[in-house]
N, CA, C, O and CB atoms as a CASP TS submission, in Angstrom:
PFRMAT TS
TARGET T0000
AUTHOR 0000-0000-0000
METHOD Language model
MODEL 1
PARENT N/A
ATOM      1  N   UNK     1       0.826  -1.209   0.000  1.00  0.00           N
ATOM      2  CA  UNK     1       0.000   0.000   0.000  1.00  0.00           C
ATOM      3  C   UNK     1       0.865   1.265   0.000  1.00  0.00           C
ATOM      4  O   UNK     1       1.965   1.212   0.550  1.00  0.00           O
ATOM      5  CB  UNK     1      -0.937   0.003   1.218  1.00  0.00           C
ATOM      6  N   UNK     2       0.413   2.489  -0.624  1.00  0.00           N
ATOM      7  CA  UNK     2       1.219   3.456  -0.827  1.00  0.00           C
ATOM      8  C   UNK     2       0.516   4.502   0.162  1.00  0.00           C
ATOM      9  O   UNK     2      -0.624   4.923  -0.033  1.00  0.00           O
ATOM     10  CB  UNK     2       1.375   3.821  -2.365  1.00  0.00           C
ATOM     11  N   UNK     3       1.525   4.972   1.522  1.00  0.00           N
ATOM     12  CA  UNK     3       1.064   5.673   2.200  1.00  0.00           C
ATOM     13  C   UNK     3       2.005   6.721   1.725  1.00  0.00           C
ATOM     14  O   UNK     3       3.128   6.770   1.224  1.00  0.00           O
ATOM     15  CB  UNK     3       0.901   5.260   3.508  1.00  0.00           C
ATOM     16  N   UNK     4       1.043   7.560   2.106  1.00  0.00           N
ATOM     17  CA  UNK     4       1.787   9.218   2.546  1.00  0.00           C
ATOM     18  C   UNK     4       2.507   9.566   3.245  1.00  0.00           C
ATOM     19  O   UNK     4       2.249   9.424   4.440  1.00  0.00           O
ATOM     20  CB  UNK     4       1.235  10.090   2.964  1.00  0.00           C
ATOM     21  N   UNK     5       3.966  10.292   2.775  1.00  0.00           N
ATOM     22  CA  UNK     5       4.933  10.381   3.615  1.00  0.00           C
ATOM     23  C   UNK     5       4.650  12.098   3.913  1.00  0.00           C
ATOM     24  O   UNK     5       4.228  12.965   3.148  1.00  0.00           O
ATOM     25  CB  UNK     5       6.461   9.810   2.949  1.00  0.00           C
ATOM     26  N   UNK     6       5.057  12.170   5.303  1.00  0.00           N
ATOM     27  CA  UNK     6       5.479  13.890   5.600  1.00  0.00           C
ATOM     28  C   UNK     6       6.294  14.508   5.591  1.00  0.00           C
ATOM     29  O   UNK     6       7.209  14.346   6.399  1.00  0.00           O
ATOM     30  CB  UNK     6       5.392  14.391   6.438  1.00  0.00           C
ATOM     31  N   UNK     7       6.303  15.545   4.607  1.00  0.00           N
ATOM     32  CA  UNK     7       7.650  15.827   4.122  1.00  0.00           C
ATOM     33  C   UNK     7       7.412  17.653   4.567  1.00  0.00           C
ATOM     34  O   UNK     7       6.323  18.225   4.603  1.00  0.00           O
ATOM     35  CB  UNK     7       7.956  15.282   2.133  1.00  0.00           C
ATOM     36  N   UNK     8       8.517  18.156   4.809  1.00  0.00           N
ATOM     37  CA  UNK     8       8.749  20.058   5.348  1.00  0.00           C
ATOM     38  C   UNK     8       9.092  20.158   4.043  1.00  0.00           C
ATOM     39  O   UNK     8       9.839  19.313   3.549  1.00  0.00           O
ATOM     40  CB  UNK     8      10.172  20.800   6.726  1.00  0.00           C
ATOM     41  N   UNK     9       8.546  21.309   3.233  1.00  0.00           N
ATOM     42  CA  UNK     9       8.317  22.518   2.256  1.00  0.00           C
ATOM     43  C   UNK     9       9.529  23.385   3.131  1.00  0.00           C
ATOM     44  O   UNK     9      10.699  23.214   2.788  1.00  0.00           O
ATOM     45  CB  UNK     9       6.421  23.311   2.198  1.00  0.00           C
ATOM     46  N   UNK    10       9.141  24.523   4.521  1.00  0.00           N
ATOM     47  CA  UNK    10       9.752  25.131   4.822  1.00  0.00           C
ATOM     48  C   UNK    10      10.205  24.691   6.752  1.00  0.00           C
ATOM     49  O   UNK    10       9.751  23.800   7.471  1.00  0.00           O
ATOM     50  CB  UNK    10       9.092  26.322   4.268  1.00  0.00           C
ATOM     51  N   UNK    11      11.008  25.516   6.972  1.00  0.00           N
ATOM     52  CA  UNK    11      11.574  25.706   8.609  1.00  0.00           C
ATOM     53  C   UNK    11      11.090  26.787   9.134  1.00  0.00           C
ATOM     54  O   UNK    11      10.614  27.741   8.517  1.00  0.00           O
ATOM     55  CB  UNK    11      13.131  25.866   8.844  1.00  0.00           C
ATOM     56  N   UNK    12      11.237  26.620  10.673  1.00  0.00           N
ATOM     57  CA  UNK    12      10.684  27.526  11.407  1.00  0.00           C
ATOM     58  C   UNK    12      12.001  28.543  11.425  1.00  0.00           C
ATOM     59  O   UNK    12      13.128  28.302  10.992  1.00  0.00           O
ATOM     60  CB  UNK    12      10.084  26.922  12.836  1.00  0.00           C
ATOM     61  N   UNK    13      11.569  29.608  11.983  1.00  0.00           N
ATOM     62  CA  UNK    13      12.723  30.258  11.491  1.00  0.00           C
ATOM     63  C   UNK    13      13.672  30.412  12.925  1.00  0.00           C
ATOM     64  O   UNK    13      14.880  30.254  13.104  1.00  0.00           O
ATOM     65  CB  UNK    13      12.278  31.781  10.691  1.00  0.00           C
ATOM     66  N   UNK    14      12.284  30.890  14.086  1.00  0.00           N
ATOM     67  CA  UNK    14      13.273  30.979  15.248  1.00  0.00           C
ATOM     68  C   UNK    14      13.339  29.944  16.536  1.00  0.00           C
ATOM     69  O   UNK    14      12.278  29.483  16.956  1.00  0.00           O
ATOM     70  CB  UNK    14      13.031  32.286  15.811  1.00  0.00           C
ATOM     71  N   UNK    15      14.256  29.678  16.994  1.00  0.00           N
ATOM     72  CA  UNK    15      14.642  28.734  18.082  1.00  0.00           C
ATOM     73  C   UNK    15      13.160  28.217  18.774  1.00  0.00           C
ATOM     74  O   UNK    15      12.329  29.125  18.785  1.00  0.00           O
ATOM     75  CB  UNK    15      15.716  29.574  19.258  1.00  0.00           C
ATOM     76  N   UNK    16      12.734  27.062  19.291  1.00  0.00           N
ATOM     77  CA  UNK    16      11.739  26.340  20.294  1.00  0.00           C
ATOM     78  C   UNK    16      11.972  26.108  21.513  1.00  0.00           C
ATOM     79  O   UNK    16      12.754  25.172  21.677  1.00  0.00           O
ATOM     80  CB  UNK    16      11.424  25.213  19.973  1.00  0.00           C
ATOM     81  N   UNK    17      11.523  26.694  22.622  1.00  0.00           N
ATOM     82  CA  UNK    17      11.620  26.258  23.759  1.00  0.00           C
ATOM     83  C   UNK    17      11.595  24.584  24.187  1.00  0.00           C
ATOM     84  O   UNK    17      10.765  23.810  23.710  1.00  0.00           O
ATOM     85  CB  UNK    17      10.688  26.955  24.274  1.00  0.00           C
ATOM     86  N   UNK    18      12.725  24.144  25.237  1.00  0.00           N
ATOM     87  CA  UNK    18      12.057  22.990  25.262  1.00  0.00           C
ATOM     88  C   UNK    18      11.330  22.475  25.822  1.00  0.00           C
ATOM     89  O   UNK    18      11.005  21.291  25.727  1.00  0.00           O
ATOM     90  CB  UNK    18      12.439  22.406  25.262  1.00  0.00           C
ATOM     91  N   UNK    19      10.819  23.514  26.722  1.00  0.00           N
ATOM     92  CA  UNK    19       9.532  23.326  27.854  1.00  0.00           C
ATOM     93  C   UNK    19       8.418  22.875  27.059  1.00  0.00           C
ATOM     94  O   UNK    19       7.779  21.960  27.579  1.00  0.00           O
ATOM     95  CB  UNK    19       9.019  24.794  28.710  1.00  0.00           C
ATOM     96  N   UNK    20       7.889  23.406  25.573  1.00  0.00           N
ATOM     97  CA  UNK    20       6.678  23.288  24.919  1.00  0.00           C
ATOM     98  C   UNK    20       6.774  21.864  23.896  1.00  0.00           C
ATOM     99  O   UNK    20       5.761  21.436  23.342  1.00  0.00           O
ATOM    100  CB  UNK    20       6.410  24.749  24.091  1.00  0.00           C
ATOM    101  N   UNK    21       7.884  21.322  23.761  1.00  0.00           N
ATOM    102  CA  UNK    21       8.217  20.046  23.307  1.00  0.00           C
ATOM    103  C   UNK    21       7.892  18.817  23.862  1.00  0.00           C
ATOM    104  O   UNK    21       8.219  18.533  25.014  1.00  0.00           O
ATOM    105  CB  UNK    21       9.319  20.007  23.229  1.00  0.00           C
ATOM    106  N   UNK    22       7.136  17.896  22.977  1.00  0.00           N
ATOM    107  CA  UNK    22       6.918  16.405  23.562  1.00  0.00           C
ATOM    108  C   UNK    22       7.487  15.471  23.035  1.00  0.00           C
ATOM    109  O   UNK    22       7.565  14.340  23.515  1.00  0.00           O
ATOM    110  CB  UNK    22       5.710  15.935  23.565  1.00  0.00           C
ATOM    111  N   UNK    23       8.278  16.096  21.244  1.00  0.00           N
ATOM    112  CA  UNK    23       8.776  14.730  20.846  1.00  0.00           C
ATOM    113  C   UNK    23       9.784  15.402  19.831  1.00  0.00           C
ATOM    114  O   UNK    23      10.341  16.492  19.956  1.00  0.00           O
ATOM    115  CB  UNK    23       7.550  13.531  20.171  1.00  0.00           C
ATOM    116  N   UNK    24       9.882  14.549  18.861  1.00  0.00           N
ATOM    117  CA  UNK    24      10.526  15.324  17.526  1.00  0.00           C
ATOM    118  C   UNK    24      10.992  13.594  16.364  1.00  0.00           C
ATOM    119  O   UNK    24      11.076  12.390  16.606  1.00  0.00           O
ATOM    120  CB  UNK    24      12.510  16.624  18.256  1.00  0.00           C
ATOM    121  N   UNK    25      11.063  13.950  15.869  1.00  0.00           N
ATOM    122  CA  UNK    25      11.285  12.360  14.365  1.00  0.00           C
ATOM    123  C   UNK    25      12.098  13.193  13.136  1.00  0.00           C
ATOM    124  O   UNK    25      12.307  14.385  12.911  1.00  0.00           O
ATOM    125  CB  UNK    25       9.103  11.560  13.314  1.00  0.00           C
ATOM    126  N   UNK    26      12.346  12.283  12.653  1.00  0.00           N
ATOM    127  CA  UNK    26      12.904  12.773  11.339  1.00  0.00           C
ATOM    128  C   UNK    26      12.116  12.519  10.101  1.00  0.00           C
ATOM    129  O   UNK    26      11.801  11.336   9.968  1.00  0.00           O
ATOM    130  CB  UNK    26      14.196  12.184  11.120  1.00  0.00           C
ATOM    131  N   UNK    27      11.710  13.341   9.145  1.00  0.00           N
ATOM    132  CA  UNK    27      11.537  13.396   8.259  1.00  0.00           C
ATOM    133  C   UNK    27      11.590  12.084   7.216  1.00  0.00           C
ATOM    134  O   UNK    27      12.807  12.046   7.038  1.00  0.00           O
ATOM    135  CB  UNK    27      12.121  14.270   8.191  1.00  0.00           C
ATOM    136  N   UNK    28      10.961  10.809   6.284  1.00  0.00           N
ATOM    137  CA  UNK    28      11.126  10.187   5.518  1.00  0.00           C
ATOM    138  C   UNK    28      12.768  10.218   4.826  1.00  0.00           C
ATOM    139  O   UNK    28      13.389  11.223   5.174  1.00  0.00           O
ATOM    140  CB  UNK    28      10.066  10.484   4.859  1.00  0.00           C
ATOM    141  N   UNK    29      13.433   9.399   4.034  1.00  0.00           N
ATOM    142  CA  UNK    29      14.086   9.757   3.278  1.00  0.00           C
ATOM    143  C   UNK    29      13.799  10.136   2.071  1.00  0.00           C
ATOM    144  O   UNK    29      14.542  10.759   1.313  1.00  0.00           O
ATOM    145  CB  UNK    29      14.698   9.169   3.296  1.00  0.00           C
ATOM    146  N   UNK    30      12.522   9.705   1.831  1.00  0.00           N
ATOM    147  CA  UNK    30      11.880   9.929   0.598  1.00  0.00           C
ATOM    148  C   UNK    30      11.275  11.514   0.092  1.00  0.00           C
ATOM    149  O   UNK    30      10.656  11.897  -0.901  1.00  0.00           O
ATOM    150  CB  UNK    30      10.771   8.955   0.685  1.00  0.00           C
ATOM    151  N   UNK    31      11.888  12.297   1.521  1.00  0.00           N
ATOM    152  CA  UNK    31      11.093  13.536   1.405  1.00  0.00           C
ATOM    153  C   UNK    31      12.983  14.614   0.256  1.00  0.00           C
ATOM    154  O   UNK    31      14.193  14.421   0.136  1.00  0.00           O
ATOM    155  CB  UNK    31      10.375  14.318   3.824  1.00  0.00           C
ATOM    156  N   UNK    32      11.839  15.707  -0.264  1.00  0.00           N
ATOM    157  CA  UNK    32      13.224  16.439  -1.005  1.00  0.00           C
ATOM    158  C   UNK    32      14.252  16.892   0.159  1.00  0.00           C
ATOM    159  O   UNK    32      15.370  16.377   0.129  1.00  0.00           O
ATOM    160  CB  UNK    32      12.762  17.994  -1.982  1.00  0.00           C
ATOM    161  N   UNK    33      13.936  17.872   1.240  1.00  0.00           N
ATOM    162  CA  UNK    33      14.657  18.174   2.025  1.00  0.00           C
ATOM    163  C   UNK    33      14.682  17.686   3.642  1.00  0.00           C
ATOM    164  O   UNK    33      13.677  17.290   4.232  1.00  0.00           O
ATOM    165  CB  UNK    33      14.546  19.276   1.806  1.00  0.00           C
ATOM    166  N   UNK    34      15.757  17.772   4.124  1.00  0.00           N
ATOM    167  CA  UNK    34      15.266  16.571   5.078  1.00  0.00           C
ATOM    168  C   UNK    34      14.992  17.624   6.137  1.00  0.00           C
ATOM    169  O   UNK    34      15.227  18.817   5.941  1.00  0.00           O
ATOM    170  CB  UNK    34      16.462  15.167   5.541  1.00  0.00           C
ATOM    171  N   UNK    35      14.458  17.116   7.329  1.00  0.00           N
ATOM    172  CA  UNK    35      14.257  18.006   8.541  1.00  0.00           C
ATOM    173  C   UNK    35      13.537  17.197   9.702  1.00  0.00           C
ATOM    174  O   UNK    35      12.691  16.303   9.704  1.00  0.00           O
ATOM    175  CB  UNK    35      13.357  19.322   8.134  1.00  0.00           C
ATOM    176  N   UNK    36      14.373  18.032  10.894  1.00  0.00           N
ATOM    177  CA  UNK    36      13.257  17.202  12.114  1.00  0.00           C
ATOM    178  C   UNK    36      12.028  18.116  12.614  1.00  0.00           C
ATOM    179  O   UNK    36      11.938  19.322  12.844  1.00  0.00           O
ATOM    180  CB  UNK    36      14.178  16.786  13.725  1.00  0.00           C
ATOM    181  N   UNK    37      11.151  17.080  12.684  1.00  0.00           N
ATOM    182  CA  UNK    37       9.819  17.556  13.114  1.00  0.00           C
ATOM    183  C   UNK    37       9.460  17.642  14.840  1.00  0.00           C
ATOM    184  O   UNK    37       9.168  16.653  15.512  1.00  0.00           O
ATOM    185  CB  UNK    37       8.799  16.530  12.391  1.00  0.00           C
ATOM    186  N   UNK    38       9.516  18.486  15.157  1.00  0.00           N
ATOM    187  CA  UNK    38       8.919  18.698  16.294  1.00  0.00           C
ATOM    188  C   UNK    38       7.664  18.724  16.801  1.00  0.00           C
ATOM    189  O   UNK    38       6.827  19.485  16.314  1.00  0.00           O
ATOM    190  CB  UNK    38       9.213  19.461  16.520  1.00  0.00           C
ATOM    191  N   UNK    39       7.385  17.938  17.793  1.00  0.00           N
ATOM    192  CA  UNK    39       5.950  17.763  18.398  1.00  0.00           C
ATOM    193  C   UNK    39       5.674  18.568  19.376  1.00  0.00           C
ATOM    194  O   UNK    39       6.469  18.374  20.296  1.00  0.00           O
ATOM    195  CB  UNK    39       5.668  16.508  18.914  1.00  0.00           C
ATOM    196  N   UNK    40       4.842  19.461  19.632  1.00  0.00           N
ATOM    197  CA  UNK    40       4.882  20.365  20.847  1.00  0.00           C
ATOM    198  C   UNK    40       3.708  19.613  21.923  1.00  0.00           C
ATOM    199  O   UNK    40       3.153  18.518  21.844  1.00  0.00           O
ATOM    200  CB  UNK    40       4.441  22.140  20.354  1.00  0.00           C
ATOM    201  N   UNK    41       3.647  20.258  22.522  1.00  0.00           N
ATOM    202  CA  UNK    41       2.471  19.204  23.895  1.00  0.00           C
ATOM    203  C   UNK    41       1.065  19.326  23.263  1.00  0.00           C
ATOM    204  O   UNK    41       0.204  18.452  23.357  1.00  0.00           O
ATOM    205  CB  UNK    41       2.273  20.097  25.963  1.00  0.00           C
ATOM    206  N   UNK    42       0.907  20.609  22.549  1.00  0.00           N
ATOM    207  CA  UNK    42      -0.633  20.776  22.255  1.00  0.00           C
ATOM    208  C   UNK    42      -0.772  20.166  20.845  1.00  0.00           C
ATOM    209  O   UNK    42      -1.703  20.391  20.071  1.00  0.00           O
ATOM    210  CB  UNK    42      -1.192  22.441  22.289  1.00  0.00           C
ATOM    211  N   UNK    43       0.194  19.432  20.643  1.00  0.00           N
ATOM    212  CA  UNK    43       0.248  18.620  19.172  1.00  0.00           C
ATOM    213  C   UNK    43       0.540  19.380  17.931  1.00  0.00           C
ATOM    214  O   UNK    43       0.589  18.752  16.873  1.00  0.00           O
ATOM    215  CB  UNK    43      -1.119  17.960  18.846  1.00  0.00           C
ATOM    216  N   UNK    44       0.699  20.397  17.940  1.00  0.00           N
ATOM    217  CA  UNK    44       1.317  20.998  16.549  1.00  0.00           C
ATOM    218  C   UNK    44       2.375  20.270  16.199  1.00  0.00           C
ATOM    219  O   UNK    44       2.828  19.674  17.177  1.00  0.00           O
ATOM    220  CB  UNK    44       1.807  22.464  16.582  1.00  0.00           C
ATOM    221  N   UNK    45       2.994  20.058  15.153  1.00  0.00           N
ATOM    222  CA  UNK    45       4.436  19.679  14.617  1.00  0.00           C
ATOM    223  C   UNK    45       4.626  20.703  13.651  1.00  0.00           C
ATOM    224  O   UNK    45       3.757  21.253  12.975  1.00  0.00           O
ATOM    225  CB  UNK    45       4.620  18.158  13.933  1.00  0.00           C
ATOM    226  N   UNK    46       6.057  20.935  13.655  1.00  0.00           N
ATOM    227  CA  UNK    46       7.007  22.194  13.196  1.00  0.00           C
ATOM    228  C   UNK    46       7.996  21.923  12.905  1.00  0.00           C
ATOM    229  O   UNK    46       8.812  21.504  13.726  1.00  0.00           O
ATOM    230  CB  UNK    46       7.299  23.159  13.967  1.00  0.00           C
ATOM    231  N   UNK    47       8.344  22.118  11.240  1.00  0.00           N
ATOM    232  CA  UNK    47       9.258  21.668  10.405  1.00  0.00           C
ATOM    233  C   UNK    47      11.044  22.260  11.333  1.00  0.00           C
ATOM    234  O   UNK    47      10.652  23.182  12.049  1.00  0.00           O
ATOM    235  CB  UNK    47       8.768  22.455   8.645  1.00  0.00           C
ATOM    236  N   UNK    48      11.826  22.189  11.451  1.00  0.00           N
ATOM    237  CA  UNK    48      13.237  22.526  11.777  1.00  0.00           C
ATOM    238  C   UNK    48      14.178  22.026  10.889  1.00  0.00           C
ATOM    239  O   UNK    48      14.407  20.945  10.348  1.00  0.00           O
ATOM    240  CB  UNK    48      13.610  22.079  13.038  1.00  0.00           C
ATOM    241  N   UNK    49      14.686  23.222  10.905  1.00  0.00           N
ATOM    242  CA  UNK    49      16.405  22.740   9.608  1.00  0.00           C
ATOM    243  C   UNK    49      17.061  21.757  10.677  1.00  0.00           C
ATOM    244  O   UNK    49      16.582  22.072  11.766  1.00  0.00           O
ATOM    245  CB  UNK    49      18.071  24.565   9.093  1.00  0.00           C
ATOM    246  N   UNK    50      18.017  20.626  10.838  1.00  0.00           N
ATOM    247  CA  UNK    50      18.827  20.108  11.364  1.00  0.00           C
ATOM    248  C   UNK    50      20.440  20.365  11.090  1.00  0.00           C
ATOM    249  O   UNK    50      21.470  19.898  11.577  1.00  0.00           O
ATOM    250  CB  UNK    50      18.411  19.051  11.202  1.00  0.00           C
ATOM    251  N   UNK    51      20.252  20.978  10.447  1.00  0.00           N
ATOM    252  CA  UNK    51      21.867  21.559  10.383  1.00  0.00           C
ATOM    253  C   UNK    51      22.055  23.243  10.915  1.00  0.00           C
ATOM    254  O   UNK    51      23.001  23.956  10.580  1.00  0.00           O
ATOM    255  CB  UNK    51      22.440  21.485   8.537  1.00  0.00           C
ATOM    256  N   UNK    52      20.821  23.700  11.889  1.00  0.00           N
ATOM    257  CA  UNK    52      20.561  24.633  12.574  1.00  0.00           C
ATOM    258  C   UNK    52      21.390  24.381  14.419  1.00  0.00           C
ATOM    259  O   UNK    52      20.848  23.509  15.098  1.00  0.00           O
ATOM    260  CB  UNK    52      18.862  24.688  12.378  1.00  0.00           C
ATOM    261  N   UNK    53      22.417  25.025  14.966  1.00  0.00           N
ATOM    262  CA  UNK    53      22.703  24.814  16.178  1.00  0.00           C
ATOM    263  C   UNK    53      21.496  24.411  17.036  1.00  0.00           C
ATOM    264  O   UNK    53      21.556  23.394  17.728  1.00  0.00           O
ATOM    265  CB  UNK    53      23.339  25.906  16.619  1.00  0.00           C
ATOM    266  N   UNK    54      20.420  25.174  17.006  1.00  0.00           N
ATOM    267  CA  UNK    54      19.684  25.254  18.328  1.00  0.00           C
ATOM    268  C   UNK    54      19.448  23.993  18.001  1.00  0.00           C
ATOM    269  O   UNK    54      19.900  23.188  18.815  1.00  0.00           O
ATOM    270  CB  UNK    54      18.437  26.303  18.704  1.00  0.00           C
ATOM    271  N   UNK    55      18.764  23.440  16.872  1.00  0.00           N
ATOM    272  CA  UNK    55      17.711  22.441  16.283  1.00  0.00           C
ATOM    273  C   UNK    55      18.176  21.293  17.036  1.00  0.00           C
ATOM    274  O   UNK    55      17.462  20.577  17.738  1.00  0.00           O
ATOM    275  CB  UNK    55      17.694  22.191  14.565  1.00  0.00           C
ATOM    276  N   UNK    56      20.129  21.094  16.732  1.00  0.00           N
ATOM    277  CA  UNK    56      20.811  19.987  16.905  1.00  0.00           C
ATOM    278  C   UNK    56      20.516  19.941  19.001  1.00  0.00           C
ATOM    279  O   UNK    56      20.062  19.011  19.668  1.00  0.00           O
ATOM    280  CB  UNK    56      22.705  20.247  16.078  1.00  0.00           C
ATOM    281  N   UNK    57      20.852  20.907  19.329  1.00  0.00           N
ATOM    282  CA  UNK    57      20.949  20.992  20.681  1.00  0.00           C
ATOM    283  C   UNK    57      19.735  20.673  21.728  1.00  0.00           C
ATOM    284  O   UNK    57      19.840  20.315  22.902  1.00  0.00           O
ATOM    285  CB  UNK    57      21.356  22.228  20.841  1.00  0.00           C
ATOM    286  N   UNK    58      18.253  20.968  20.766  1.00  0.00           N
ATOM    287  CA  UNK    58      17.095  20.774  21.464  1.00  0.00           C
ATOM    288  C   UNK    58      16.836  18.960  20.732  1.00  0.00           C
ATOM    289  O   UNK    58      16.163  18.204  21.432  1.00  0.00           O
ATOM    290  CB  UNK    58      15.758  22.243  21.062  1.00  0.00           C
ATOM    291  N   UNK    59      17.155  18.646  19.959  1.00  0.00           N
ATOM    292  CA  UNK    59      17.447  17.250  19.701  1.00  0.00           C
ATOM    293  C   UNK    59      18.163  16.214  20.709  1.00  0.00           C
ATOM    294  O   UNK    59      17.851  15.114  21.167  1.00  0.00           O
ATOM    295  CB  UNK    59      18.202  17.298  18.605  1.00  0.00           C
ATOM    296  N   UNK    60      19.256  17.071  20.837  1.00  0.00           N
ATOM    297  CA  UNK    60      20.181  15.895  22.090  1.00  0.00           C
ATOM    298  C   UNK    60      19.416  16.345  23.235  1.00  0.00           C
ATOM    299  O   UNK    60      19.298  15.338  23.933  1.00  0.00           O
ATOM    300  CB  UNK    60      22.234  16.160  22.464  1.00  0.00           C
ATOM    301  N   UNK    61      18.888  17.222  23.752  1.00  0.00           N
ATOM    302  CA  UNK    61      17.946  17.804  25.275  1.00  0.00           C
ATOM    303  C   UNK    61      17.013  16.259  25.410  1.00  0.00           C
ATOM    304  O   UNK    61      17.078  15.328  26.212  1.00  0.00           O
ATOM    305  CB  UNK    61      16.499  19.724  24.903  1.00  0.00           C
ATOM    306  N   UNK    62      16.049  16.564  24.065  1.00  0.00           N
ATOM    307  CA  UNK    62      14.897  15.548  24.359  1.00  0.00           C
ATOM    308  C   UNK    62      15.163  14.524  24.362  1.00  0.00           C
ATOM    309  O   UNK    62      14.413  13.825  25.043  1.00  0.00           O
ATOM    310  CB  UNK    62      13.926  15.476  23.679  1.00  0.00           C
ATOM    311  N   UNK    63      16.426  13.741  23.594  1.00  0.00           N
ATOM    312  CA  UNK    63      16.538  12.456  23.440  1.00  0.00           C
ATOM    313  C   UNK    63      17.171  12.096  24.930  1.00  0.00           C
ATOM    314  O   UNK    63      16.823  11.073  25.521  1.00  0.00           O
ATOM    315  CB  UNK    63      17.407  12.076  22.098  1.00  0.00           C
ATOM    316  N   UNK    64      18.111  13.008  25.470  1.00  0.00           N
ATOM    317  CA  UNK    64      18.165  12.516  27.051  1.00  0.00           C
ATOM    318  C   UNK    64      16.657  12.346  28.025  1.00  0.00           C
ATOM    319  O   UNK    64      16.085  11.537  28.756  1.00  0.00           O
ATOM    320  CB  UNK    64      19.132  13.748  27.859  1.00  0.00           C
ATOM    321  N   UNK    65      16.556  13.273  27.635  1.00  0.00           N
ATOM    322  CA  UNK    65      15.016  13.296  28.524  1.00  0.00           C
ATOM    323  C   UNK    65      14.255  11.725  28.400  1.00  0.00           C
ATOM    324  O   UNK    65      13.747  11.033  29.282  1.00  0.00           O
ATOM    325  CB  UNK    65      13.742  14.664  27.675  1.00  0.00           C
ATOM    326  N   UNK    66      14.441  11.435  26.602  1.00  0.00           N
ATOM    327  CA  UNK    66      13.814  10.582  26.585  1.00  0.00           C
ATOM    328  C   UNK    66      14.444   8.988  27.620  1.00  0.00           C
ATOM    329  O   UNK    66      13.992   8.358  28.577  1.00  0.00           O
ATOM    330  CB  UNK    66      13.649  10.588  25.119  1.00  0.00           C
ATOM    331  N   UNK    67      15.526   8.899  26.859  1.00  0.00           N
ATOM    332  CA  UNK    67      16.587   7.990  28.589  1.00  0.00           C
ATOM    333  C   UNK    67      16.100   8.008  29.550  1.00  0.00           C
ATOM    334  O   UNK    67      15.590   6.964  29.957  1.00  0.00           O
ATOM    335  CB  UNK    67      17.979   8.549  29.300  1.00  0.00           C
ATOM    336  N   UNK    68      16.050   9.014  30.216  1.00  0.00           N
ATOM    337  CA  UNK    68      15.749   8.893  31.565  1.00  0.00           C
ATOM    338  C   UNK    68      14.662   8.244  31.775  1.00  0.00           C
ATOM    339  O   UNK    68      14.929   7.160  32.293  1.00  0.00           O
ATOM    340  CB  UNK    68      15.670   9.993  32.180  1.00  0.00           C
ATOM    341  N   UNK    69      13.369   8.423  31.591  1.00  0.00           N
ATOM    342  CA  UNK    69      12.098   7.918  31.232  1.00  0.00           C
ATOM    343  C   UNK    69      12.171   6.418  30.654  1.00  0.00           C
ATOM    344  O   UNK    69      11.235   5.631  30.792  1.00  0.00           O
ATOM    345  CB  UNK    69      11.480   8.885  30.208  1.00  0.00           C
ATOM    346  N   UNK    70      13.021   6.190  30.187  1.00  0.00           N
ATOM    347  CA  UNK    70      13.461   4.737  29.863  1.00  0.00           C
ATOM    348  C   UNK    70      13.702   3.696  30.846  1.00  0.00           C
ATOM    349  O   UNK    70      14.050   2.573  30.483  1.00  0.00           O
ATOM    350  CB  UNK    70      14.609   4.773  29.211  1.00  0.00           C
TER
END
């Protein structure tokens, strides 16, 4: 079956708190540009460049977070 992949058009432009964050994934490979998606608590998701400092830095935040919880 051919599902639909989610792919970012554009990036957010300025930095995300990580207080308002619940998750984040990466993008398909199948998508043109790649990017991580951020999940906020009230469920929005929000495209991010990954070759952005903050992007990379609120990436390693949550994935510890996620550890611990592990």
């Amino acid at each position: 079956p051919h599902t639909p992949t989610e792919c970012c058009f554009s990036y957010i432009k300025s930095p995300l708190r990580l207080s308002v964050l619940k998750g984040f994934y990466m993008t398909p490979k199948e998508c043109f540009s790649t990017a991580v998606v951020f999940e906020t608590r009230n469920g929005t998701k929000v495209c991010a460049n990954p070759a952005m400092t903050w992007v990379e830095k609120v990436v390693e935040r949550l994935q510890k977070k996620k550890e611990l919880r592990a």
